[in-house]
C-alpha positions as CSV (number, residue, x, y, z in Angstrom):
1,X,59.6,42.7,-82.8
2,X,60.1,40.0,-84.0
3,X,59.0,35.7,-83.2
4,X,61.3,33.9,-81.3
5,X,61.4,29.8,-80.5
6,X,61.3,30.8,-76.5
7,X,60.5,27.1,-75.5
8,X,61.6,24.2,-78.2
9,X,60.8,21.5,-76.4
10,X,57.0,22.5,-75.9
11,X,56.8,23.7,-79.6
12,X,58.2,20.4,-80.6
13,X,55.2,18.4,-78.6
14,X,52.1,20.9,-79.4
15,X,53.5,21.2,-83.1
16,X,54.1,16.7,-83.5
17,X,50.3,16.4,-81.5
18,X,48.8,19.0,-84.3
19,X,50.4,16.8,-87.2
20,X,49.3,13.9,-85.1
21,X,45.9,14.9,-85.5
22,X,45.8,16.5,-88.6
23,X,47.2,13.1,-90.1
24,X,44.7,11.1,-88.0
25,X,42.1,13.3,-89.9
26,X,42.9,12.6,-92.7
27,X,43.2,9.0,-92.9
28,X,39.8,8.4,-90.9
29,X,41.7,7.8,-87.1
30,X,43.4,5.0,-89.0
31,X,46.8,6.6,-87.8
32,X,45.8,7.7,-84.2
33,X,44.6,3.9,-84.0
34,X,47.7,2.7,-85.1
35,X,50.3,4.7,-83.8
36,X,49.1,7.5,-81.4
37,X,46.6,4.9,-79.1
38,X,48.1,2.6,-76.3
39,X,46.2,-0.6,-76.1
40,X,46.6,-4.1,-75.6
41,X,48.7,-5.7,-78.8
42,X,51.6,-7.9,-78.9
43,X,55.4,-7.4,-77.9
44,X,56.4,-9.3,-81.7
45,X,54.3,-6.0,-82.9
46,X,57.4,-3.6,-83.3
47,X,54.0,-0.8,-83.4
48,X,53.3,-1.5,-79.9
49,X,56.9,0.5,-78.4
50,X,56.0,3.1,-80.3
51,X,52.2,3.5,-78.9
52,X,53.5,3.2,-75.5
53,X,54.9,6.5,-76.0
54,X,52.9,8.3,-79.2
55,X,49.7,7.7,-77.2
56,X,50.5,11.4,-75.7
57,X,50.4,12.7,-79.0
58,X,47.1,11.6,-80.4
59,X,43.6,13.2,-80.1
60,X,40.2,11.8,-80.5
61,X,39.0,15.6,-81.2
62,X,39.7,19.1,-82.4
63,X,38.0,19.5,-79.0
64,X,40.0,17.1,-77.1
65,X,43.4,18.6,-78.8
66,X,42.6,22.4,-77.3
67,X,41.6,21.2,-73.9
68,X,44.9,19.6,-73.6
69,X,47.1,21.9,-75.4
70,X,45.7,25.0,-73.7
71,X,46.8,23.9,-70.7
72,X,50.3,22.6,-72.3
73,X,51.1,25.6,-73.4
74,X,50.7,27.5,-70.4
75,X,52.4,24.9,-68.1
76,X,55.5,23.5,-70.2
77,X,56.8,26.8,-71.0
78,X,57.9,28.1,-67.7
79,X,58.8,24.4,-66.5
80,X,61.3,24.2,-70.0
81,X,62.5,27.7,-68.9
82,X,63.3,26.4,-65.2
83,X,64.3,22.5,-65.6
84,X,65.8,23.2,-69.3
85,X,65.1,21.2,-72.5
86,X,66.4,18.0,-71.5
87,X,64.4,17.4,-68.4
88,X,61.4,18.7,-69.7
89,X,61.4,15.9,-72.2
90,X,62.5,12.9,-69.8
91,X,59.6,14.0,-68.0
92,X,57.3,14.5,-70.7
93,X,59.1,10.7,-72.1
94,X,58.4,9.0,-68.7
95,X,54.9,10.3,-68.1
96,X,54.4,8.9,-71.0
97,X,55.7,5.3,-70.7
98,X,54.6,4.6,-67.3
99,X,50.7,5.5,-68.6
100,X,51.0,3.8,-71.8
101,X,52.1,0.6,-69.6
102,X,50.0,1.1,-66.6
103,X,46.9,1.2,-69.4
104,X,48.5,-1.5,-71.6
105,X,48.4,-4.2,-68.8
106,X,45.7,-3.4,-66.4
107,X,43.0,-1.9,-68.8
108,X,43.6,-4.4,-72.2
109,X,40.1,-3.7,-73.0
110,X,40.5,0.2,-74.3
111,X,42.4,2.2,-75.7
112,X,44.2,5.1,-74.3
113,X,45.3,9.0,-76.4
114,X,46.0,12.2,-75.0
115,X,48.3,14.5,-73.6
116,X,46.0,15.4,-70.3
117,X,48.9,12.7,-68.4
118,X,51.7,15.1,-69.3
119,X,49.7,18.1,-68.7
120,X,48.8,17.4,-65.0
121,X,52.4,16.6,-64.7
122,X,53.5,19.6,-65.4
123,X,50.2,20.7,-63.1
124,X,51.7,19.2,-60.3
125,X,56.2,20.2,-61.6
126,X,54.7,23.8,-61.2
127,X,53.1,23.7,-58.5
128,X,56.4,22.0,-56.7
129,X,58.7,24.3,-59.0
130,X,59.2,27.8,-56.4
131,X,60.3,25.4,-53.5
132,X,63.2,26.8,-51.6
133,X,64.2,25.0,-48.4
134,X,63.1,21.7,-47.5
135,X,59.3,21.9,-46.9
136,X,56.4,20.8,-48.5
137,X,54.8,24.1,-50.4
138,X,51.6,25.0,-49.6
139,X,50.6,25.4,-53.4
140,X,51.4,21.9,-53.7
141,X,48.8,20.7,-51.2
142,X,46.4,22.8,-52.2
143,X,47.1,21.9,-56.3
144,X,47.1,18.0,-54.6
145,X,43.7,17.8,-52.7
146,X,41.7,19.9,-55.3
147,X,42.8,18.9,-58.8
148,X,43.8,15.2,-57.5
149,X,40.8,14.7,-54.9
150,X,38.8,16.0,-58.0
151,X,40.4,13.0,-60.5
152,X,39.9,10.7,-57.6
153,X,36.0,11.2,-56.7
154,X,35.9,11.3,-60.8
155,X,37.4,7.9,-61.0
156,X,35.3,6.4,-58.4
157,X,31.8,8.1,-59.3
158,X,31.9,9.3,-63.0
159,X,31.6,7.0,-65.3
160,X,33.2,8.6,-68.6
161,X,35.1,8.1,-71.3
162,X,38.3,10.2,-69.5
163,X,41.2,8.0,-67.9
164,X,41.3,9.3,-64.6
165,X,44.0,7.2,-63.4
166,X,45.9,9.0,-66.3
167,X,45.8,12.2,-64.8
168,X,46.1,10.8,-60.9
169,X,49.6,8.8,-62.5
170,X,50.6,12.5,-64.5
171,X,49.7,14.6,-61.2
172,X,52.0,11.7,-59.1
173,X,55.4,11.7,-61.2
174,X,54.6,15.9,-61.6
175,X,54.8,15.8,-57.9
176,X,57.7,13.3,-57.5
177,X,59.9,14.9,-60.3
178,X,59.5,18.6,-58.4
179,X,61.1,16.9,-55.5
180,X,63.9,15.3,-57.4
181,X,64.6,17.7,-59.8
């Protein structure tokens, strides 16, 4: 038997996160700082397009990497498969911009990396993805009120260093895209 590149779009992000980190290793976090962290800096800063988007690709932690690719890798694969290459990416693209700009302007104080945004999109695109007919699925609910009510309480009652709204605004445009697409 031999490998084959079953899903390239999700290879693509899990293989440009690991370089991503492996580069922010080795320059001391300098290049997760500069290029894979949304925060506040200004629009004359060509930098700051870029971070709106590369924010998804940087990790503080070897730690913080596998938590999030774990769950990418079981979750992109079968939503590529469905929804194709293309879509998979425009979701992946737009998760990404409307966190990086939701954290650019109402958080300016922090800084925001990770992939957990995309990863409870595609959370929520799965649990929305065996929909036939026109009714809400089940799944959906349940996904909604457990892993969202969870993010929620976290948000209001944990006082970490994860970005809650993050995964609320992923788990939102996951549910919104199943419906559309």
């Amino acid at each position: 038997m031999r490998i084959q590149n079953n899903a390239p779009v999700t290879l693509g992000f899990f293989f440009l996160s690991l370089a991503a980190l492996l580069l922010g290793i080795v320059t001391g976090g300098t290049t997760t700082t500069l290029l894979f962290s949304v925060y506040r800096s200004p629009f004359s800063d060509p930098l700051t397009f870029v971070r709106l988007i590369g924010h998804v690709l940087g990790h503080a932690s070897w730690q913080h990497f596998m938590s999030n690719m774990l769950l990418f890798l079981v979750t992109a694969p079968p939503m590529e498969e469905k929804y194709g290459g293309k879509k998979l990416a425009f979701a992946i693209l737009l998760t990404a911009l409307v966190t990086g700009l939701v954290h650019y302007f109402f958080f300016p104080a922090s800084a925001l990396l990770g992939a957990s945004g995309v990863v409870f999109m595609l959370i929520m695109l799965s649990s929305v993805s065996g929909v036939r007919g026109r009714g809400i699925p089940m799944t959906m609910i349940l996904v909604a009120v457990l892993y969202l009510g969870q993010e929620i309480c976290s948000l209001l009652f944990v006082h970490d260093q994860v970005s809650n709204l993050t995964h609320i605004l992923g788990g939102l445009i996951g549910m919104l895209l199943g419906f559309i697409l």
